[in-house]
C-alpha positions as CSV (number, residue, x, y, z in Angstrom):
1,X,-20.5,-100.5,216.4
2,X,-18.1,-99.9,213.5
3,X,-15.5,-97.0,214.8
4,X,-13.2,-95.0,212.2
5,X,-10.7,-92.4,214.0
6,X,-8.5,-89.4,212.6
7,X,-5.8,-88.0,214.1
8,X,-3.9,-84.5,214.2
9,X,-1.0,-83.6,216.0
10,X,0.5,-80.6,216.4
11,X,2.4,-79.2,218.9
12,X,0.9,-79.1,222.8
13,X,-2.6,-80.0,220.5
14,X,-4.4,-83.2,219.3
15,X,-7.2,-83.3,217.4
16,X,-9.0,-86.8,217.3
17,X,-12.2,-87.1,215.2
18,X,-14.2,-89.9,215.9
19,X,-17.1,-91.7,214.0
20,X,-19.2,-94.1,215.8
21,X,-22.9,-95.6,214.7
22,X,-24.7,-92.5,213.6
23,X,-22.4,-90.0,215.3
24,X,-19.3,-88.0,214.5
25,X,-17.3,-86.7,217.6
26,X,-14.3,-84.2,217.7
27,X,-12.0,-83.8,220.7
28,X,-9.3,-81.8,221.3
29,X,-6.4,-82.3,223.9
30,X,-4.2,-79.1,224.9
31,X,-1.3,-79.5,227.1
32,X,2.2,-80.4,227.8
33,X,1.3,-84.4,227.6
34,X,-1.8,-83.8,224.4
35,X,0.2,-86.4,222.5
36,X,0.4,-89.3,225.1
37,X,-2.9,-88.1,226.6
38,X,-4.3,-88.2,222.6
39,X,-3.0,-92.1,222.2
40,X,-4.4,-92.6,225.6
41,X,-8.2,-91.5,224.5
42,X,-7.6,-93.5,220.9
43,X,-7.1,-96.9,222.5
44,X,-10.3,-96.0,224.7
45,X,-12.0,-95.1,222.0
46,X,-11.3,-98.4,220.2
47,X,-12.2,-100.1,223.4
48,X,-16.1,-98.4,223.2
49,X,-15.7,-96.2,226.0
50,X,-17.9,-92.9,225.6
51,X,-15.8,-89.8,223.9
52,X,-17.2,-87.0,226.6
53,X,-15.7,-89.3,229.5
54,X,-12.2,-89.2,228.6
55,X,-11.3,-85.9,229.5
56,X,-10.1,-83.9,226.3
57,X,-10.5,-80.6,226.7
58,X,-13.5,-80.1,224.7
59,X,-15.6,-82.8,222.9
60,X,-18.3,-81.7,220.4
61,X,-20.6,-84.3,219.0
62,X,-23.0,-83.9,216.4
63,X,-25.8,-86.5,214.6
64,X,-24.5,-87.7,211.1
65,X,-28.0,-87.1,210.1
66,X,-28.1,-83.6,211.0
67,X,-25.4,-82.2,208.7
68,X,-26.8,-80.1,206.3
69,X,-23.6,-78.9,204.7
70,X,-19.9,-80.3,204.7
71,X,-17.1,-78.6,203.2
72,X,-13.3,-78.8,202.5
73,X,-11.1,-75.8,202.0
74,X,-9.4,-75.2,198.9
75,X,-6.6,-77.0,200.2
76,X,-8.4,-80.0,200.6
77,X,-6.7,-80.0,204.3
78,X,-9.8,-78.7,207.1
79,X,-12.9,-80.2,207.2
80,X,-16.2,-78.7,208.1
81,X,-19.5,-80.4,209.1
82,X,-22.6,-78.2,209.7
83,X,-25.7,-79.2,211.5
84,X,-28.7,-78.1,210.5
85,X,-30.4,-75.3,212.3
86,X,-29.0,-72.0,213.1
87,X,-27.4,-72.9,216.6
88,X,-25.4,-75.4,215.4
89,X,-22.1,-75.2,215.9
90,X,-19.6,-75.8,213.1
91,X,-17.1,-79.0,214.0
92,X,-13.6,-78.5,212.2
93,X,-11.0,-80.9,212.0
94,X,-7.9,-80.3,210.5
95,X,-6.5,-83.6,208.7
96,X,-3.3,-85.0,208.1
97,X,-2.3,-84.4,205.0
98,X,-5.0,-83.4,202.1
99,X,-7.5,-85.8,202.8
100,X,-10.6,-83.6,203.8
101,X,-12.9,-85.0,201.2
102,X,-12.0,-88.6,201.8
103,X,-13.0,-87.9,206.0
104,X,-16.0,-86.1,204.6
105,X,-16.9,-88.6,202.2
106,X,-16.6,-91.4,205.2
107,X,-18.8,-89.4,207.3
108,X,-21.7,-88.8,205.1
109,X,-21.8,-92.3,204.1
110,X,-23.6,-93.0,207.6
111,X,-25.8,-90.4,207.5
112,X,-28.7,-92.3,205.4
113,X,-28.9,-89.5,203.4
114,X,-27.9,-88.4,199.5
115,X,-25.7,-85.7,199.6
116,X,-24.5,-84.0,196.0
117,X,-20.6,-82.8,195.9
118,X,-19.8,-79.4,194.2
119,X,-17.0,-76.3,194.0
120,X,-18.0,-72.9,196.1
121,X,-15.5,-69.4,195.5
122,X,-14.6,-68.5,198.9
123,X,-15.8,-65.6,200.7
124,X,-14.0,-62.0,199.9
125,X,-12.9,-62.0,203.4
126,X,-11.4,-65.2,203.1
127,X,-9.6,-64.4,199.8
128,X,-8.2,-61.1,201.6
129,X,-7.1,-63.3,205.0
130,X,-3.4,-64.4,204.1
131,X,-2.7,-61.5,203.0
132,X,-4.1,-59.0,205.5
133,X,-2.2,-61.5,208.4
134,X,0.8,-61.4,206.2
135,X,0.9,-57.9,205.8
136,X,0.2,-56.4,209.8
137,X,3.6,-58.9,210.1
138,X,5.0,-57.2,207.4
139,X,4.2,-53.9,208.5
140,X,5.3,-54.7,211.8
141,X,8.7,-55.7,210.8
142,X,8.7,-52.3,208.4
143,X,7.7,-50.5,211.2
144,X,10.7,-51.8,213.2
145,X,13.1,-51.3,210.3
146,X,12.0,-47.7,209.2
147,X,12.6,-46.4,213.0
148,X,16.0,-47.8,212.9
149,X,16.6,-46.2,209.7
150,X,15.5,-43.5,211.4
151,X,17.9,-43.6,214.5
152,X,20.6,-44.0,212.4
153,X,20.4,-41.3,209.9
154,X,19.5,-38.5,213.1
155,X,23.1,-40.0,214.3
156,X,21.1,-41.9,217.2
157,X,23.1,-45.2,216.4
158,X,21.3,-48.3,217.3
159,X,22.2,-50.3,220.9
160,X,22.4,-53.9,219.9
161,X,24.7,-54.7,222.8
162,X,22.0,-54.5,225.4
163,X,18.3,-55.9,226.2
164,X,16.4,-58.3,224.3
165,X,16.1,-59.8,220.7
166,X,20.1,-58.5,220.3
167,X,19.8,-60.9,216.9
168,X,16.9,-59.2,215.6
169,X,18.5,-55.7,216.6
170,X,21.7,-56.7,214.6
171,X,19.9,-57.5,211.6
172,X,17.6,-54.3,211.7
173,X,20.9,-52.2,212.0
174,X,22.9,-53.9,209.5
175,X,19.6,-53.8,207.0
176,X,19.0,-50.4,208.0
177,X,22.9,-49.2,207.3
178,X,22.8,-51.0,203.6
179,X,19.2,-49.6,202.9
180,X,19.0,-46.1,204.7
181,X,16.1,-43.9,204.9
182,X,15.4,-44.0,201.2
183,X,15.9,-47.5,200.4
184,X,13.9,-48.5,203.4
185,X,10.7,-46.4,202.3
186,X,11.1,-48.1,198.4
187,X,10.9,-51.6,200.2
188,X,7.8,-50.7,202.2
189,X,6.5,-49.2,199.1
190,X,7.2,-52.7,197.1
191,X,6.1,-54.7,199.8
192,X,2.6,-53.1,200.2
193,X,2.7,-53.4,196.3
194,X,3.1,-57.0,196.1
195,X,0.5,-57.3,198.9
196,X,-2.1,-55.4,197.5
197,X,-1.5,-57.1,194.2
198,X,-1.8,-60.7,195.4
199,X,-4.8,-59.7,197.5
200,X,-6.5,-58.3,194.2
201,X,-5.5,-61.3,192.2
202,X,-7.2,-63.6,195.0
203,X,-10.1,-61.7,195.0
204,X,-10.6,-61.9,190.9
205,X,-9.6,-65.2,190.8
206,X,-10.8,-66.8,194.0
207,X,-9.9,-70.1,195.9
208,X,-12.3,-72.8,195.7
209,X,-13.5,-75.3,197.9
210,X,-15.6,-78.3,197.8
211,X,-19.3,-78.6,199.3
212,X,-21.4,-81.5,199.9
213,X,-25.4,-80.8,200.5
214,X,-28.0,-82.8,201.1
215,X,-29.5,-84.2,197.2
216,X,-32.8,-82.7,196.0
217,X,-35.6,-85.1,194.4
């Protein structure tokens, strides 16, 4: 039975994806030892030894057949495989490197089927993602700033001698000292800016990612 493996490591995670016969498996290994444990499941895999006994942490398996839609995000760099029917649960595997289509493209080459490759715009919320996670960080780190600012304009002063983060404290203070209360509101004002700018531009001009579906007569 012909066996092709991918690997992802990253750190206390492995990600092995695993096609055998008319099957694709994904397993994932959390933990301290994911990386010896992860080269311990790839030489059992290559031995024919069944992926759900080897003790990953979870193992999804799903019929090559089934897959009614693959696609790889617009950084060619996650892939996605989803069965057909509305239960399925979508496998992802995040490859090494930019190689999503080429996995994909192995995959569906045992499924018996003709699949047809195209380019899908992203989803509004997906456009919006980076920058919404990038901006509660931001705003966090404003949030910080401003309210040191704020300390040291009331004549608070700010303790950076005592409890944690004393390096983050330090570089609030000195930031906050150079900026003051007006500068520090003109950078939260540019920053929001530029956010809502590059979200806007991602939303006009979206992302795009391939899709593979099945072929129609």
């Amino acid at each position: 039975m012909d066996l092709q493996l991918w690997t992802k490591a990253e750190q206390k995670k492995c990600t092995i994806l695993a096609l055998r016969g008319d099957e694709v498996h994904c397993l994932e290994i959390r933990g301290d030892n994911a990386h010896q444990d992860a080269a311990r499941m790839v030489e059992a895999l290559q031995q024919g030894q069944e992926p759900s006994g080897l003790g990953a942490t979870t193992v999804s398996t799903i019929k090559v057949g089934s897959i009614a839609q693959a696609r790889a995000c617009p950084d060619n760099e996650i892939v996605e495989l989803h069965p057909e029917g509305t239960d399925g649960k979508v496998m992802k595997f995040p490859t090494t490197g930019k190689t999503a289509g080429d996995v994909i493209r192995a995959v569906l080459a045992r499924s018996g089927r003709g699949y047809q490759e195209g380019r899908q715009n992203i989803t509004a919320f997906e456009a919006m993602a980076p920058s919404i996670g990038i901006g509660v960080v931001v705003a966090f780190m404003w949030g910080l700033l401003y309210l040191t600012a704020s300390d040291i304009e009331s004549g608070k002063g700010v303790d950076v001698e005592h409890g944690r983060r004393r390096g983050l404290k330090e570089l609030l203070a000195w930031l906050a000292g150079m900026l003051g209360m007006k500068g520090t509101m003109l950078v939260g004002g540019g920053l929001l800016a530029l956010l809502i700018l590059w979200a806007a531009l991602r939303l006009i001009k979206r992302p795009q990612r391939t899709v593979w579906t099945p072929a129609t007569a």
